[in-house]
Biotite code that builds the C-alpha atoms (Angstrom):
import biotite.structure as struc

atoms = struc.array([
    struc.Atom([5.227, -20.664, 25.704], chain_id="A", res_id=1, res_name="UNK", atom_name="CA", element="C"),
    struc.Atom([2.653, -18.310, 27.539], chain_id="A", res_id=2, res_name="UNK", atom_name="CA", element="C"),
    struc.Atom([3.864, -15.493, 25.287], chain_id="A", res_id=3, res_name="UNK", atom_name="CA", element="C"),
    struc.Atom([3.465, -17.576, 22.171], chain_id="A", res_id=4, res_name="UNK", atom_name="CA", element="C"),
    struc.Atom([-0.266, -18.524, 23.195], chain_id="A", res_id=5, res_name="UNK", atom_name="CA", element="C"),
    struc.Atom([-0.898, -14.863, 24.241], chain_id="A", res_id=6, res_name="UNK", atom_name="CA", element="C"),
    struc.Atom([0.121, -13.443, 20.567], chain_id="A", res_id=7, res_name="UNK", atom_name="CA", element="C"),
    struc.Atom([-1.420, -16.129, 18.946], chain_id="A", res_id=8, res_name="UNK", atom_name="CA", element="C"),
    struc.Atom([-4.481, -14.780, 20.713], chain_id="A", res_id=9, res_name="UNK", atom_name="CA", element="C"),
    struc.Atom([-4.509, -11.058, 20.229], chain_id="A", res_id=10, res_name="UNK", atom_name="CA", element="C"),
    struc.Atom([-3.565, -11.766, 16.015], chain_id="A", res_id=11, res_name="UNK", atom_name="CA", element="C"),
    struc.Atom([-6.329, -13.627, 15.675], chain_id="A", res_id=12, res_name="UNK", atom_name="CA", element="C"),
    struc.Atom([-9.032, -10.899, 17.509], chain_id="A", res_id=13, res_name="UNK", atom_name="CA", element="C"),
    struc.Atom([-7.366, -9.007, 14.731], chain_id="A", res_id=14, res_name="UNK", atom_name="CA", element="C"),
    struc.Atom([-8.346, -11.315, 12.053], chain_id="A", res_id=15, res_name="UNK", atom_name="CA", element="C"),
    struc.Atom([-11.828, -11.694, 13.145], chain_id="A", res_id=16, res_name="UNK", atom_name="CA", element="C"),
    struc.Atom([-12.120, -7.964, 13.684], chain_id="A", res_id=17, res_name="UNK", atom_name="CA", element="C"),
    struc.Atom([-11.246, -7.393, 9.837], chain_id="A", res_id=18, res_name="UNK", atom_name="CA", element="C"),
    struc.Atom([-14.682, -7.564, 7.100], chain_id="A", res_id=19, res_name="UNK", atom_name="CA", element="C"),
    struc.Atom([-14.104, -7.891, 3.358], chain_id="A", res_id=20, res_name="UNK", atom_name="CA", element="C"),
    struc.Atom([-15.360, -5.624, 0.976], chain_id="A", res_id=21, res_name="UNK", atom_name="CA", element="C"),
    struc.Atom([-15.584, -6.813, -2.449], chain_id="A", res_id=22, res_name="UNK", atom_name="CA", element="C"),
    struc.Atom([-16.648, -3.647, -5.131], chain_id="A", res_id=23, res_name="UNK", atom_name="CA", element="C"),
    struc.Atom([-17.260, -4.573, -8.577], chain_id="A", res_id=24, res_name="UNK", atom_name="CA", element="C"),
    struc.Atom([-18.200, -1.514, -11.542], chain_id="A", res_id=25, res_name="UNK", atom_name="CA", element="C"),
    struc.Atom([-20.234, -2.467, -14.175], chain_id="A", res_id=26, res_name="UNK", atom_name="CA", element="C"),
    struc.Atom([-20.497, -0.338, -17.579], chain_id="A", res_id=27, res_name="UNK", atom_name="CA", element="C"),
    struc.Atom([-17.547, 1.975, -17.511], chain_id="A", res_id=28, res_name="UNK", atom_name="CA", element="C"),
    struc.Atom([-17.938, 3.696, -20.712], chain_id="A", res_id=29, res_name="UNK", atom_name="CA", element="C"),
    struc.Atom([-14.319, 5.308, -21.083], chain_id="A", res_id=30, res_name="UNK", atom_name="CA", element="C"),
    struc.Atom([-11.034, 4.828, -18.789], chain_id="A", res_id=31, res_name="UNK", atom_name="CA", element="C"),
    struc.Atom([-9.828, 7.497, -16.748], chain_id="A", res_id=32, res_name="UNK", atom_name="CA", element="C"),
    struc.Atom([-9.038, 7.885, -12.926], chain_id="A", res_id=33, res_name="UNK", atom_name="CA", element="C"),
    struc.Atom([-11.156, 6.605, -10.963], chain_id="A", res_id=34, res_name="UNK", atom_name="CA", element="C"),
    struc.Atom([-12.164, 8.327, -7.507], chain_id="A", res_id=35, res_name="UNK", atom_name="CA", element="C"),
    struc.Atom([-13.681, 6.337, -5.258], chain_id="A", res_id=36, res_name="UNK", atom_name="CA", element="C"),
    struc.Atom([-14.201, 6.740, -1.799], chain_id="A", res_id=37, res_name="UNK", atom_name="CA", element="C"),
    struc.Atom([-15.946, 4.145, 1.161], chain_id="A", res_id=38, res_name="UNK", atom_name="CA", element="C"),
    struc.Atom([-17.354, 6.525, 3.610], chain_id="A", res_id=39, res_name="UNK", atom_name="CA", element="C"),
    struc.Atom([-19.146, 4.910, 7.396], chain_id="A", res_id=40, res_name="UNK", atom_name="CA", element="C"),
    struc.Atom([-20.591, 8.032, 8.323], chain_id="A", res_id=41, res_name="UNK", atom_name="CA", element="C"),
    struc.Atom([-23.835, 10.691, 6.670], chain_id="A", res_id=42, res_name="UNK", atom_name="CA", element="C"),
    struc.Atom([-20.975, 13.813, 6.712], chain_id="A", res_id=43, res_name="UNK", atom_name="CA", element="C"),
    struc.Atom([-18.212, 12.041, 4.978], chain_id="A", res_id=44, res_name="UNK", atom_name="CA", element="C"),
    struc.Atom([-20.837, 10.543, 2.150], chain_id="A", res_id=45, res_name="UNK", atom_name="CA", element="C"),
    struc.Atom([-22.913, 14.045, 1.471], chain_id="A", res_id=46, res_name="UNK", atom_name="CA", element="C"),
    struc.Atom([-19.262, 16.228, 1.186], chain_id="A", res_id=47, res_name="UNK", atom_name="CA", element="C"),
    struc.Atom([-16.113, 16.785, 0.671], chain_id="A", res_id=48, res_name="UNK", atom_name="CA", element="C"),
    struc.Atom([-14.259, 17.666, 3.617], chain_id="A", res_id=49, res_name="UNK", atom_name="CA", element="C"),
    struc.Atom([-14.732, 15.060, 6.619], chain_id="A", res_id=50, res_name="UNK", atom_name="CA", element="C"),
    struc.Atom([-11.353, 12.827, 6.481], chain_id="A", res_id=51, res_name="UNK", atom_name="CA", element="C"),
    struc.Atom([-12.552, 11.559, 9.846], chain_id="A", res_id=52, res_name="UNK", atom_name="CA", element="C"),
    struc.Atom([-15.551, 9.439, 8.266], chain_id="A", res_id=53, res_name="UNK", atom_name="CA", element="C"),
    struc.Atom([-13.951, 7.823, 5.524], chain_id="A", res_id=54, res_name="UNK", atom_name="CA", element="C"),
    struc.Atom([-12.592, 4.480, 5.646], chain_id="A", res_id=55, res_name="UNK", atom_name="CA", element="C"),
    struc.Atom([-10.757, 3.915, 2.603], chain_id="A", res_id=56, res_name="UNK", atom_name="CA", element="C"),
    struc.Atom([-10.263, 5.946, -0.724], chain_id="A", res_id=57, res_name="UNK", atom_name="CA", element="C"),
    struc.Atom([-8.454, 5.028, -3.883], chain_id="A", res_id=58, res_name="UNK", atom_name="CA", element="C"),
    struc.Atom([-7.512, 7.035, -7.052], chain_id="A", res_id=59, res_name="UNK", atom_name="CA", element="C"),
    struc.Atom([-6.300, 4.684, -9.543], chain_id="A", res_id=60, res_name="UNK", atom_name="CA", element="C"),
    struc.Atom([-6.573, 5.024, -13.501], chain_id="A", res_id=61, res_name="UNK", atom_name="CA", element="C"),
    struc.Atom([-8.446, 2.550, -15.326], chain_id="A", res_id=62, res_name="UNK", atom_name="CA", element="C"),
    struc.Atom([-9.903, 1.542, -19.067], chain_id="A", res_id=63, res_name="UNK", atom_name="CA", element="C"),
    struc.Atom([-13.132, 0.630, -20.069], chain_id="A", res_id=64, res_name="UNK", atom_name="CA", element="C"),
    struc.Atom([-15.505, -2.516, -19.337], chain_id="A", res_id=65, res_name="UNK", atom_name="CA", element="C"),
    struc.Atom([-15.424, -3.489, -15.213], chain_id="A", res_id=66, res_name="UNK", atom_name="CA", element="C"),
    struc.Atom([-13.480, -2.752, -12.406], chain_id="A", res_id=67, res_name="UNK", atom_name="CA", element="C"),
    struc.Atom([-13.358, -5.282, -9.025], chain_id="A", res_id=68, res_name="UNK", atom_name="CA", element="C"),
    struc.Atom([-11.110, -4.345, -6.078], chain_id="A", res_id=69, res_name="UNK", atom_name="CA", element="C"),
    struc.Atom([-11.405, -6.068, -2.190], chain_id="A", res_id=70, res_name="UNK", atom_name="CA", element="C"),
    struc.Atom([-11.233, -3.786, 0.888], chain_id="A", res_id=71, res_name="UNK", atom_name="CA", element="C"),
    struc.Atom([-10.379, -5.039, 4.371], chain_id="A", res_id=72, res_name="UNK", atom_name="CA", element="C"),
    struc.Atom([-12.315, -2.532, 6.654], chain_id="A", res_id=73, res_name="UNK", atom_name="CA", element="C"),
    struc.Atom([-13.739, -3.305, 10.103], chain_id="A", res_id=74, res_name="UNK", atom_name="CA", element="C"),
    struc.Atom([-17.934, -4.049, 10.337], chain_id="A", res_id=75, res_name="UNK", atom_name="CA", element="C"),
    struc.Atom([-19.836, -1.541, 9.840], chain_id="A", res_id=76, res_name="UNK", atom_name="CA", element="C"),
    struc.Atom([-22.649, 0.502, 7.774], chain_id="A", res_id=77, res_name="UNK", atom_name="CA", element="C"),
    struc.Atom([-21.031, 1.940, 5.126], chain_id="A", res_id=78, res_name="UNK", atom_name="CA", element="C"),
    struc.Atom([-21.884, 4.134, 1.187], chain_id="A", res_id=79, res_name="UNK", atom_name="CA", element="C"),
    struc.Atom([-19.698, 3.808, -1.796], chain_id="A", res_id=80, res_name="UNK", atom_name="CA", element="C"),
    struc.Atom([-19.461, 6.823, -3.955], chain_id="A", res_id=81, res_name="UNK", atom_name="CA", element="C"),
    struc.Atom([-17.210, 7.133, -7.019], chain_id="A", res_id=82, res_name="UNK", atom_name="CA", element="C"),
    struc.Atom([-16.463, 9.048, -10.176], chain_id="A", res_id=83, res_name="UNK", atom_name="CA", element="C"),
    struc.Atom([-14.543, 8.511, -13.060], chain_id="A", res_id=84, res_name="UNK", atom_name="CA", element="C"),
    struc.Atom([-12.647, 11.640, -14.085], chain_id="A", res_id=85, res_name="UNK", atom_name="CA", element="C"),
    struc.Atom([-12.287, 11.020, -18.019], chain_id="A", res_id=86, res_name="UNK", atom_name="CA", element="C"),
    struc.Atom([-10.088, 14.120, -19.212], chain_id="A", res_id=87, res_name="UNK", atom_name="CA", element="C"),
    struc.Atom([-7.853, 13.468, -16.027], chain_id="A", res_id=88, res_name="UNK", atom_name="CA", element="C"),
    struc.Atom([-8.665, 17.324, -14.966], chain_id="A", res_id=89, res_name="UNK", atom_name="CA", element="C"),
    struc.Atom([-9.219, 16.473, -11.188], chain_id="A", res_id=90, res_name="UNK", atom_name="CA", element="C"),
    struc.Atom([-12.666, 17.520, -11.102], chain_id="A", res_id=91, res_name="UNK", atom_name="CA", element="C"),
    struc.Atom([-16.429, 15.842, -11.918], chain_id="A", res_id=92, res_name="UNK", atom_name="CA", element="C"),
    struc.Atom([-17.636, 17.763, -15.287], chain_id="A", res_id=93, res_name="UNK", atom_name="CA", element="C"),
    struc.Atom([-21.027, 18.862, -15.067], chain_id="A", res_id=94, res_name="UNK", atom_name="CA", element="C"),
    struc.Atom([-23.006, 20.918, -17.647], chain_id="A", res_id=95, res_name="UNK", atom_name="CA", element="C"),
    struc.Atom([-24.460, 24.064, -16.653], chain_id="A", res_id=96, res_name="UNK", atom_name="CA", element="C"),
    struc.Atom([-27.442, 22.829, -15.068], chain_id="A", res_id=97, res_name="UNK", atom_name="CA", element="C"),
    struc.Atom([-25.247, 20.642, -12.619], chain_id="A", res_id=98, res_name="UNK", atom_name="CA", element="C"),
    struc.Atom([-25.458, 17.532, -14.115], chain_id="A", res_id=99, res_name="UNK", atom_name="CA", element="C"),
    struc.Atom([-22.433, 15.299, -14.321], chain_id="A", res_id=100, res_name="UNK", atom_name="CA", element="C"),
    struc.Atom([-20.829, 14.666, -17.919], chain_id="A", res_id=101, res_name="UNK", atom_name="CA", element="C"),
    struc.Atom([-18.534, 12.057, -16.366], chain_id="A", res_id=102, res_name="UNK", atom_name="CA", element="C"),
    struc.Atom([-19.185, 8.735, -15.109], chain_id="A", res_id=103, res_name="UNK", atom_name="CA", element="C"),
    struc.Atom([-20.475, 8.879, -11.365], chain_id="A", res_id=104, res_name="UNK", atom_name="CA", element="C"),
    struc.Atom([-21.775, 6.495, -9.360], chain_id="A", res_id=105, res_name="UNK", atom_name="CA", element="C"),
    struc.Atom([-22.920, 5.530, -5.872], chain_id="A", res_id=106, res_name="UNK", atom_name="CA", element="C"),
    struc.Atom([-23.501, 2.228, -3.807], chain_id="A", res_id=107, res_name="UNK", atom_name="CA", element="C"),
    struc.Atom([-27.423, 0.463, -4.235], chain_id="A", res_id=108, res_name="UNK", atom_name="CA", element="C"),
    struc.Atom([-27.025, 2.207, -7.596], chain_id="A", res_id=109, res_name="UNK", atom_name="CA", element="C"),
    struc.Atom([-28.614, 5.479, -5.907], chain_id="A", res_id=110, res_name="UNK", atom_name="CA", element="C"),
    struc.Atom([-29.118, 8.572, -7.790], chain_id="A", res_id=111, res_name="UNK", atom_name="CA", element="C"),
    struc.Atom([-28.027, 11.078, -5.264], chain_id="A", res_id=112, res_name="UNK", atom_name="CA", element="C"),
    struc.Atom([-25.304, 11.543, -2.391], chain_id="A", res_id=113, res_name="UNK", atom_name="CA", element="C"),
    struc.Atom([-27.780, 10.819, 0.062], chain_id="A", res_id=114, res_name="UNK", atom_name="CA", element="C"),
    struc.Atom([-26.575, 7.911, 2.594], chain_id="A", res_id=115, res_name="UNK", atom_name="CA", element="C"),
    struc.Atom([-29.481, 6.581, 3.984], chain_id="A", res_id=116, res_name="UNK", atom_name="CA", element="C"),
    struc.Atom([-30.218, 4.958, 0.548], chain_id="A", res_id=117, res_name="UNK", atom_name="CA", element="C"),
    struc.Atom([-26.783, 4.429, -0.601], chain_id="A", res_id=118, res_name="UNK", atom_name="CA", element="C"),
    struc.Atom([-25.596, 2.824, 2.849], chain_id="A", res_id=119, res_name="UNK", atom_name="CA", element="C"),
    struc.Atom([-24.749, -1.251, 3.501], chain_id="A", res_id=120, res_name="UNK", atom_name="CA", element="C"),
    struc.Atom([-23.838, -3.272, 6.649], chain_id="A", res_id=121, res_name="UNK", atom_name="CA", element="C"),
    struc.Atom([-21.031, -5.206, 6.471], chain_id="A", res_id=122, res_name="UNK", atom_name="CA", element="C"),
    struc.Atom([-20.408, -8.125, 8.665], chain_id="A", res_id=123, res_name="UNK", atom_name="CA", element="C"),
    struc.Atom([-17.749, -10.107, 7.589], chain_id="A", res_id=124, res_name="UNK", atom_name="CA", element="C"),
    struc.Atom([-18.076, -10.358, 3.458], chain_id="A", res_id=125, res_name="UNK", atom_name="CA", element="C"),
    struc.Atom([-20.126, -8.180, 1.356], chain_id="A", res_id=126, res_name="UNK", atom_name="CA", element="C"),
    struc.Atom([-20.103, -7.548, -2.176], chain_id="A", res_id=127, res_name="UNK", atom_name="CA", element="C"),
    struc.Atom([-21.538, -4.209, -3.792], chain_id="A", res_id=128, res_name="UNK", atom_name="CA", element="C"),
    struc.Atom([-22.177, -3.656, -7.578], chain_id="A", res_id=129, res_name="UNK", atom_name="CA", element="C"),
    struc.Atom([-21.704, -0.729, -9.048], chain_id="A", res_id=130, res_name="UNK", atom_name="CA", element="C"),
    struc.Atom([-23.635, 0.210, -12.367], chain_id="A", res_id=131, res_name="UNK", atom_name="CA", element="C"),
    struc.Atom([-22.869, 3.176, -14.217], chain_id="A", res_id=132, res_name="UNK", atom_name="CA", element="C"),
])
């Protein structure tokens, strides 16, 4: 009986250890495969290469219209950033000034990779909306 209560216990510090993220994308022009990636730390949000700060990241293909998935991540501050690769070539198109040709987006609907103003706490529930 003592082991039964002590599991019970420790699953449910699990539970309430556990936040859900709901993301919803507005306006997605064309389908494609979406890239999206949930970062908790500056380094993982402003590049490419830091595994170690990202908490979740999906590639999925999708159509047009919206796009709503739910994340279970711990609390935390967190950025969203995301792009929607339309000829399925692996990379974000940009012209040859830079600029994206592609769908991109970021969480707060922030022009720029920069974390500070794309970054969200998360409790327990939050819901970010995306518009492209």
């Amino acid at each position: 009986m003592k082991y039964l209560f002590s599991l019970s216990l420790i699953l449910s510090a699990f539970e309430s250890s556990a936040a859900t993220l709901d993301v919803e994308i507005q306006g997605i022009r064309k389908g494609g495969i979406l890239n999206l990636e949930i970062s908790r730390s500056k380094e993982a949000f402003e590049s490419d290469g830091d595994d170690a700060g990202v908490a979740a990241r999906i590639t999925e293909r999708i159509g047009k219209g919206a796009y709503q998935r739910s994340f279970d991540i711990p609390p935390g501050t967190y950025a969203i950033k995301l792009h929607i690769d339309e000829n399925e070539n692996g990379n974000l198109d940009t012209n040859f000034l830079g600029i994206p040709k592609e769908q991109y987006g970021t969480s707060n609907n922030a022009l720029f990779l920069n974390f500070d103003s794309s970054s969200f706490d998360v409790d327990t529930y939050k819901k970010v909306q995306i518009d492209l």
